[in-house]
N, C-alpha and C positions, 0 to 999 in steps of 0.2 A: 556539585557537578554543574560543567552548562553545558547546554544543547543549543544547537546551531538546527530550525524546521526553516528547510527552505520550499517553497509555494511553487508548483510551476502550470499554476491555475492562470490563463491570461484574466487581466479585469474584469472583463466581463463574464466570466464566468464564475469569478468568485462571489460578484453579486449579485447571480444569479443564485449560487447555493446558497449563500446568506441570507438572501429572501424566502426558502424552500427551510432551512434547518436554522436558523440564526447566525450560524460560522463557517467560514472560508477552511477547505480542509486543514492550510495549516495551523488555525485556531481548533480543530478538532484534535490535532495530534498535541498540540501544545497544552490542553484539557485535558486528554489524559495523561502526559508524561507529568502532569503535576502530583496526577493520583499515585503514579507510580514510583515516582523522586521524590518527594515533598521536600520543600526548600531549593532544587535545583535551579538555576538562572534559563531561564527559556527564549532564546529572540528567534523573532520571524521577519525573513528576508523573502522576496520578491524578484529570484533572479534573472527570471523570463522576461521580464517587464523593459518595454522600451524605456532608455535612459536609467534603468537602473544600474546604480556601481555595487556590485555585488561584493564580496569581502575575498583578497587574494590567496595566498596558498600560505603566509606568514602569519594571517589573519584569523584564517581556520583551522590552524595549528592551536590556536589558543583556545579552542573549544575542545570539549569530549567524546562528543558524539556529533552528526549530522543527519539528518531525517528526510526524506523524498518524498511531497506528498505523492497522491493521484494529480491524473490533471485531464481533460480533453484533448489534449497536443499529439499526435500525431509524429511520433519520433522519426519515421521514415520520410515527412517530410522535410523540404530546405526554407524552412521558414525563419526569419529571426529567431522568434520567440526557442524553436528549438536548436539551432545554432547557441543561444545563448544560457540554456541549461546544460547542454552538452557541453559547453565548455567551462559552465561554473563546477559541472562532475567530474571533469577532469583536473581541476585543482582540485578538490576533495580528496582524490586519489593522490596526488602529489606532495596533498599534507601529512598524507598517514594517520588520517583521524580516521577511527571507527565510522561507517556511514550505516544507515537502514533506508527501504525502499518499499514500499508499497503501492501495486499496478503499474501508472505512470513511472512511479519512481524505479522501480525495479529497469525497466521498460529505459531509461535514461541510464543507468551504470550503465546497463547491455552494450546503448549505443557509443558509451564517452567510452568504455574498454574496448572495442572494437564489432562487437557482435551484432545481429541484426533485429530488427523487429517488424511485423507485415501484419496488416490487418487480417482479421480474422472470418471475411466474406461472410457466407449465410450463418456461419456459428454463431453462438452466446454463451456467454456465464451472465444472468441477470438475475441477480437478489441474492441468488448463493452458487458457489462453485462445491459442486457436491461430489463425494467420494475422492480424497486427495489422500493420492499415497505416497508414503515419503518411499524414496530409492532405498538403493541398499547404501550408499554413501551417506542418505538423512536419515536411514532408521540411527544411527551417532553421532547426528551433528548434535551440537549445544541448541542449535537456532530451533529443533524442532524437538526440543526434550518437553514431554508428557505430552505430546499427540501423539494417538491410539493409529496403528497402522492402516484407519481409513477414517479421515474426519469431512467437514465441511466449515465453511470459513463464509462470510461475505464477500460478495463478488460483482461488480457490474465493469463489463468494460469489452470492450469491440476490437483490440489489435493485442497483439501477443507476442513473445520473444519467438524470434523464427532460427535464429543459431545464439546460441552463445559464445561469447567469446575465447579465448586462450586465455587460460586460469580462473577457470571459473569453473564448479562443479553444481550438477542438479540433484538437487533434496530430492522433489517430490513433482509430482504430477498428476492429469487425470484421463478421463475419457475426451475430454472435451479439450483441453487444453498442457501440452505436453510440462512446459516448465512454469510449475505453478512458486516455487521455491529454490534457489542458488546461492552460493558462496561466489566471487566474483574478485580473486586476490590480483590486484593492477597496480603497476607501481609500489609505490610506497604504500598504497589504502586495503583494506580490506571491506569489504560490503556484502553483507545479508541482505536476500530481498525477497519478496514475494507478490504473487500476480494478484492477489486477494485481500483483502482489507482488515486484518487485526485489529486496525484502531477504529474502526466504526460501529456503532449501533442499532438497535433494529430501526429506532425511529429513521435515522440516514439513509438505512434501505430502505425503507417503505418510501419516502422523499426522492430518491434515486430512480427509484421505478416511475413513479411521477411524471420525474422530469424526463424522461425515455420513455414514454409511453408511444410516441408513435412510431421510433424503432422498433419498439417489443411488438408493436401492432404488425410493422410491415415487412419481420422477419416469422410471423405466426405463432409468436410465441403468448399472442393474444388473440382477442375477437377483437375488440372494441377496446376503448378505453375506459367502459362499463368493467368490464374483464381488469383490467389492469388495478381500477379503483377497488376491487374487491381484494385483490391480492394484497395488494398497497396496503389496506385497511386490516388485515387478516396480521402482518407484519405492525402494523403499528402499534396494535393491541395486544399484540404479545410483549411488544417492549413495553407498555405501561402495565401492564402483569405477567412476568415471568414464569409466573406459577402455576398460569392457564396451560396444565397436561392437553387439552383437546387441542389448543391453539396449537400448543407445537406439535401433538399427534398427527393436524391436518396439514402443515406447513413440514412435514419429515425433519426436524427439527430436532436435536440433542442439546445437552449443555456446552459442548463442544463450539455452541453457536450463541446458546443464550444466557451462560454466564458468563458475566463480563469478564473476569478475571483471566479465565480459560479460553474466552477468544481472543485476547490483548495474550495470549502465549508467547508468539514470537517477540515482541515486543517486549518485556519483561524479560525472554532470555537474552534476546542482546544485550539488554542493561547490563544484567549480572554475569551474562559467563563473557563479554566481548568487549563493554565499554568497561565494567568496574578494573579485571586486570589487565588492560589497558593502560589506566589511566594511575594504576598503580608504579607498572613498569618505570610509563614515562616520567612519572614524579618520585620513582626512586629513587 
């Protein structure tokens, strides 16, 4: 198989997370589609990026799937940078390749299929987005096969889908955040997304809180940054033992969060029920 992870981290920011965890998120998602593919062809493209030539709709046709990281961008605004993912998502959609989306990414179909997205004022999901329940349309999608009808996923991020588009249906949701989960059929493409982070680890979170600490500080959801290094710490040490019951007793924590297998869920189901017959179809 190949996958097509496309980045829509501006520079500097991905140098920022590669200082904080050692890889740019679409070096994270390319890290695990290895675990999950083995042998698949994996590139990473940079479509945000000033002067980047991104690959056209005849180009990404020859791929299998397409992947969206997160990113700090701000879809509601008219900046390049999102000008110019939005319109790389809109050939994605016109090649008819399988795509997936995680936060950002989700957040960029929305906007290339026409739907909206607004920040999310004094709210948060920071570290984890907790109690996500799939609709009555996700309690059967493929995307959300074996999550239990209330899970939690990792989560950090500050704006949110505010409508969705026309053809697009919602999985799941929470208290906090309505569409955590969607299907999104545009065009020729079809796209699975989610507002939450599948492909991430605990160590990421704990680095993510980190690097947000004075948001978290000066939307209350801290004292200090004393306050945030504990939590941070609390997270980090459960990713280097998984097996500490207390850690995740104090952190309200399940496997649903802390094995990896089982939080790479959606991820793994697009592989198999969306890109495999896919990709069978079109090379039938």
């Amino acid at each position: 198989m190949s996958f097509l992870v496309a980045e829509s981290e501006p520079p500097d920011a991905r140098a920022h997370r590669r200082d904080s965890v050692g890889r740019s998120s679409g070096e994270t998602y390319a890290a695990l589609l290895e675990t999950i593919a083995p042998g698949a062809t994996i590139t990473r493209i940079t479509p945000a990026d000033d002067g980047a030539t991104p690959p056209g709709i005849a180009e990404i046709a020859e791929y299998d799937a397409v992947f969206l990281t997160g990113s700090p961008l701000h879809l509601y605004d008219d900046s390049p940078e999102c000008r110019r993912i939005i319109a790389f998502m809109r050939d994605v959609f016109g090649a008819g390749v399988p795509s997936f989306g995680s936060c950002a990414g989700l957040q960029v179909a929305v906007v290339a299929a026409g739907g909206r997205v607004r920040a999310m004022g004094e709210r948060r999901e920071a570290g984890f987005a907790r109690r996500i329940a799939p609709t009555t349309a996700g309690r059967d999608h493929p995307l959300l096969h074996g999550r239990p009808p209330a899970y939690d996923a990792p989560a950090i991020h500050t704006d949110e889908v505010a409508e969705l588009p026309a053809g697009a249906t919602l999985l799941a949701g929470n208290a906090v955040t309505a569409v955590q989960a969607a299907e999104i059929c545009h065009g020729d493409g079809v796209f699975w997304g989610v507002q939450y982070h599948p492909e991430i680890d605990l160590g990421e979170v704990a680095a993510a809180l980190r690097r947000q600490a004075d948001d978290l500080i000066e939307h209350r959801l801290a004292r200090d940054e004393v306050d945030v290094a504990a939590q941070a710490e609390l997270v980090e040490t459960l990713h280097a033992a998984p097996e500490r019951r207390d850690l995740a007793w104090r952190l309200g924590l399940d496997s649903q969060v802390i094995d990896a297998a089982t939080r790479s869920t959606e991820i793994r189901n697009f592989i198999e029920r969306l890109v495999l017959p896919t990709r069978a179809r079109r090379r039938g």
